[in-house]
N, C-alpha and C positions, 0 to 999 in steps of 0.2 A: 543653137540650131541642132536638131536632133536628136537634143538630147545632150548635148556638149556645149561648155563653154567657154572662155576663151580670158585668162586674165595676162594683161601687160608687166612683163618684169623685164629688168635689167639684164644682157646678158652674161654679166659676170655670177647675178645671182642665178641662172637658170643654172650654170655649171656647177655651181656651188648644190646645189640643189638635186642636181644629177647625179654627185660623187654623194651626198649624205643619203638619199632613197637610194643608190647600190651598196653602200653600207651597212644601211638597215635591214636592206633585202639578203644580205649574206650575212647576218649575226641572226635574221630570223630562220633560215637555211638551217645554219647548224644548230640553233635552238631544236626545230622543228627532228634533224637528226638525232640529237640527244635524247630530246623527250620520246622518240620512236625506239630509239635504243632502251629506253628507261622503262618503257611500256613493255616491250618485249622481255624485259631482265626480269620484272614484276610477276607477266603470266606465268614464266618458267620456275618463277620461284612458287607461285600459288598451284602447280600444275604439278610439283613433286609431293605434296601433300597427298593427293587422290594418286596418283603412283606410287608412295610406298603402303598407302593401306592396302591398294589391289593386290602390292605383294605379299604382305603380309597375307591376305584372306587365302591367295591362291599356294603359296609356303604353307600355309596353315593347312591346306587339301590334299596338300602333295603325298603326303604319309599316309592318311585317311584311306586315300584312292591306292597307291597301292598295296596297302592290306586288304582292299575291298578286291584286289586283281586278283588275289592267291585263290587256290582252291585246297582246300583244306589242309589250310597253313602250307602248302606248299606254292612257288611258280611253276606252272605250267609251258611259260614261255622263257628263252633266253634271255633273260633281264640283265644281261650286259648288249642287248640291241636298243635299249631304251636310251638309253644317252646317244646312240648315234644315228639313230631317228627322230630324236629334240634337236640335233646339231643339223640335222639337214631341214629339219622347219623349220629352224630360225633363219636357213642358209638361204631359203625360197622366197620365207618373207622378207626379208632383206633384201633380198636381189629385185621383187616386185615393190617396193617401196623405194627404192633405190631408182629404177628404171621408171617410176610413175614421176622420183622430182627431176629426175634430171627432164625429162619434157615437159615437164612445168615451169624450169628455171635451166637452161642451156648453161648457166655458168656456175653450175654446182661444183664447189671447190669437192677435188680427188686428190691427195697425191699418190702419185703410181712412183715414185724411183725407192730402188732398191734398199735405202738406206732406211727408209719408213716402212717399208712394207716386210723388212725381214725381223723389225722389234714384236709381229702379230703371233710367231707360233709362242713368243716365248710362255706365256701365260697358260700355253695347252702343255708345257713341259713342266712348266711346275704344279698346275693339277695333275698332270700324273704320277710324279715324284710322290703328291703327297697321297694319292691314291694309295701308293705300296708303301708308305711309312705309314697309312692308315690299318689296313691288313695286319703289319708287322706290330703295330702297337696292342689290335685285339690276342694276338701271341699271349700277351705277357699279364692284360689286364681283363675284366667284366666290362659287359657293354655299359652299363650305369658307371661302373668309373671312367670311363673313356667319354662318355657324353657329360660328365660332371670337368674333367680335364681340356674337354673343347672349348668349355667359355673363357679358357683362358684367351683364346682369337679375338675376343671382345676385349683385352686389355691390349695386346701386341697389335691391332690393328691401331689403336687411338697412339702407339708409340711410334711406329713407321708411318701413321698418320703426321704425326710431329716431323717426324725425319726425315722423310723423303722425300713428300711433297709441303713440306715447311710452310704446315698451315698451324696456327696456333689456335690455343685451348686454353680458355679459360680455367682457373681452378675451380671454380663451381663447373664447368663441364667434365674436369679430368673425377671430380668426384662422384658425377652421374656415372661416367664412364664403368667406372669402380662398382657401383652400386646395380648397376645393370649386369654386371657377372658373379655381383654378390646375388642379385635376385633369381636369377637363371641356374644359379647352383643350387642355392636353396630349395628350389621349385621340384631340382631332381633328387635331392635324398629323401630316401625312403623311409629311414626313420634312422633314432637309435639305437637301436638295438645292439647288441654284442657282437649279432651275424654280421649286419648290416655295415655298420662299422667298421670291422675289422677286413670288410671284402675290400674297403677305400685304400686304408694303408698297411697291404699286406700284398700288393704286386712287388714287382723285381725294381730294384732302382733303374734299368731297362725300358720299363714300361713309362714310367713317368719323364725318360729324360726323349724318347719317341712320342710319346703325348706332346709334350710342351713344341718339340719338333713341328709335329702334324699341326699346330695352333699355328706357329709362327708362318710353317710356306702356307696356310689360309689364306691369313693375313696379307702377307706377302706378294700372293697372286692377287688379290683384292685390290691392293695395293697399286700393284704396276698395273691393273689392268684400267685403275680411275687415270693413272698416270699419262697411257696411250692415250685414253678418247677424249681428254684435256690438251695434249701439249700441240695441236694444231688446230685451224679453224674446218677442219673437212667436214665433212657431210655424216650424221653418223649412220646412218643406211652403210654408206661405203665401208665405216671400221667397221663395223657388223658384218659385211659380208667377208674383209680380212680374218676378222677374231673366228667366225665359224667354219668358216673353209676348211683352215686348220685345224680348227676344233674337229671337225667332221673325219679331216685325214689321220688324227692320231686318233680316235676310238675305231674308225676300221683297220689300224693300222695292231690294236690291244684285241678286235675279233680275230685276226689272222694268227698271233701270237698266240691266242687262246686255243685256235684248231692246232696250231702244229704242237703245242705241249700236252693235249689231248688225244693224236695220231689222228685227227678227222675222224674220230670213231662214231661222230653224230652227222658225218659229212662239211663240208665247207657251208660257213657264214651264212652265204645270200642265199643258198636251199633251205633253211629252217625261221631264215628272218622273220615270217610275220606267224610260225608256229604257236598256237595257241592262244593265238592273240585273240582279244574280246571287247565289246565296247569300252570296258573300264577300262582295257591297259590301253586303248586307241586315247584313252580318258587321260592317261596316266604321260603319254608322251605329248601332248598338248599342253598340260599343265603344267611340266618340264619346260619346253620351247617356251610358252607363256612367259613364265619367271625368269628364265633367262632375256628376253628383251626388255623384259620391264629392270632386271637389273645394270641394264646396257644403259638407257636410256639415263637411269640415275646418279651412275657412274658420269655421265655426260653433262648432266645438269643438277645433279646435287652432292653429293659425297659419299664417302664409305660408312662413314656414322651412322648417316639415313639408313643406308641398308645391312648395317648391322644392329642395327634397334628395328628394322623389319621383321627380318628371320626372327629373331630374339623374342617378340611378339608374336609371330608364329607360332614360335615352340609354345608358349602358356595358352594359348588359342587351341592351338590343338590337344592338349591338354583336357581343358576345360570340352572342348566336342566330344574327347574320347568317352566323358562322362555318361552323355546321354546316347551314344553309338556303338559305345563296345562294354558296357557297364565298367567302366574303370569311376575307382573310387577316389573321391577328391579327399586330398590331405591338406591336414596344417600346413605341411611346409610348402605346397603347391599354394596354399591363399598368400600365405607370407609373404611368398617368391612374386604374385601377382602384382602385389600391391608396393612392395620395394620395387621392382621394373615401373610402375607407373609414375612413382615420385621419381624415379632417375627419369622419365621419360619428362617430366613437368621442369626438372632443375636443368635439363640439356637444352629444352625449345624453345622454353617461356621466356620472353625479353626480360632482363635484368629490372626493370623499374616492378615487375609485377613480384618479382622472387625478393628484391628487397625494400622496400619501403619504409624508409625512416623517416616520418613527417619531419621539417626544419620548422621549429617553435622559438620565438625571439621572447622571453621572458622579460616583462615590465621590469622596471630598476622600485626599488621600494619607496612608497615617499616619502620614508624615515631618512633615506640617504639622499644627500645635495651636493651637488656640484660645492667641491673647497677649493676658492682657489687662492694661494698662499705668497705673499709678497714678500722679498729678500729686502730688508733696508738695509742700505749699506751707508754706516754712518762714517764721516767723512773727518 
């Protein structure tokens, strides 16, 4: 009748019956869970792909733009307000991406107690630790050896990768690893010459043991900052707006330090901030804020590997742009360095069945050879 109908059962089987459809009905539940969880695990895994190439592309701009900001090889503007104009537009977006889920989702996991929220400046202390062991290492060394000494972050990251968030590494990844800072070094010597050469290892024992320094707290900050936006289930809008808050208060906290060791002879901070500024440098601190979200994000859903094979990418990217932009001349060891980074790039990502392939072939038995089988007579 209406559509319904009606069959006669026992009522012990209709119980029976009642308990196996709510059992079914809750292993289909948590299937249904699962496979939502498995769905979502998949986009984020397919969804870091297209995020570290944009970083890469917009890493790879970041230099381009600004040398394009200078006016005749000089800045024009205070280019220690650029990082803390990146930190306040990341700080904005965040807090408007932040403020759009939470009234989208009323139960956007935050935590606010003290004990979480004081681990956030540590990352802004040791980017600035390494700021000034940075400084202190061009003391001793040339910028080409100091940028040939930085890939060593690409070894010590894949170590405190090991270490402290005790995630493992295959040997065929520990030897991309390797190969990516063999490729990245490569890329930067400029030849060999006698001059060239002897500019590598002819700094202060000084220089090289502040190099290796400046690699490690890279690393280090890189490190603990995957550390933070992994070790709870929060919202990462919210760490973003912790990680840049800070972030924001220790670079005007480095503009104030910089007027008083200067006597304010160019006036305080906020009167010359947007001094000379031009569309390229408005260019320049977008593209800043940019990378940094997109390395937030990574940090959150993919690893530091990813974003150290991005930059790393960058560097040979831009590279190869400065050819056609600023007439820079491509060298052997620039193609070399391209082409070693890509095979560590192929031995790092590529699923293991594509990197080794050894067909399993069962060779026939010969028909010269038979089965012998051989009887003990045991005479009696």
């Amino acid at each position: 009748k209406n559509g319904f109908f009606f069959i006669s059962v026992p009522r012990a089987s209709l119980v029976l019956s009642q308990r196996l459809l709510g059992c079914l009905t809750s292993k289909h539940i948590e299937l249904t869970r699962v496979t939502l969880v498995d769905v979502r695990g998949q986009t984020k895994a397919m969804q870091w792909y297209y995020v570290a190439a944009l970083l890469t592309v917009l890493t790879s701009s970041q230099g381009i733009l600004t040398t394009l900001s200078q006016s005749h090889g000089k800045y024009v503007y205070d280019y220690a307000t650029i990082p803390f104009l990146a930190e306040v537009f990341k700080l904005l977006v965040s807090s408007l991406l932040l403020w759009k889920e939470c009234r989208a989702s009323p139960s956007t996991r935050m935590t606010t107690d003290w004990k979480s929220v004081r681990l956030y400046p540590i990352p802004s202390v040791i980017y600035l630790i390494h700021n000034n062991v940075q400084f202190a290492t061009l003391v001793y060394v040339d910028t080409s050896t100091y940028q040939i000494m930085g890939n060593l972050k690409i070894v010590t990251t894949g170590i405190l990768f090991r270490l402290f968030l005790k995630r493992k590494l295959s040997n065929l990844q520990w030897m991309a690893i390797i190969l990516l800072a063999v490729g990245t070094t490569t890329s930067q010597v400029k030849g060999c010459g006698a001059a060239s050469c002897d500019s590598i290892f002819s700094a202060p024992i000084q220089g090289y043991m502040l190099g290796v320094l400046s690699a490690c707290l890279s690393a280090l900050a890189g490190v603990y900052t995957e550390f933070l936006m992994k070790k709870n289930n929060d919202s990462l809008y919210w760490q973003n707006v912790q990680l840049y808050t800070f972030g924001a208060i220790f670079n005007m906290a480095r503009l104030l330090v910089d007027d008083f060791r200067g006597g304010f002879e160019n006036g305080p901070w906020w009167q010359r901030l947007f001094n000379g500024y031009t569309i390229t440098t408005w260019l320049v601190v977008l593209n800043l804020g940019s990378t940094g979200l997109l390395v937030s994000w990574l940090m959150k859903y993919a690893d530091n590997i990813v974003k150290v094979y991005s930059t790393s990418m960058a560097m040979l990217l831009t590279m190869v742009l400065s050819v056609y932009l600023f007439n820079f001349k491509p060298t052997l060891q620039l193609f070399l360095g391209i082409v070693i980074c890509m095979m560590s790039l192929h031995m790092y990502f590529a699923p293991s069945n594509v990197l080794v392939d050894i067909p399993v072939t069962v060779k026939a038995a010969p028909e010269g050879l038979k089965d012998v089988s051989v009887e003990r007579r045991i005479e009696s």
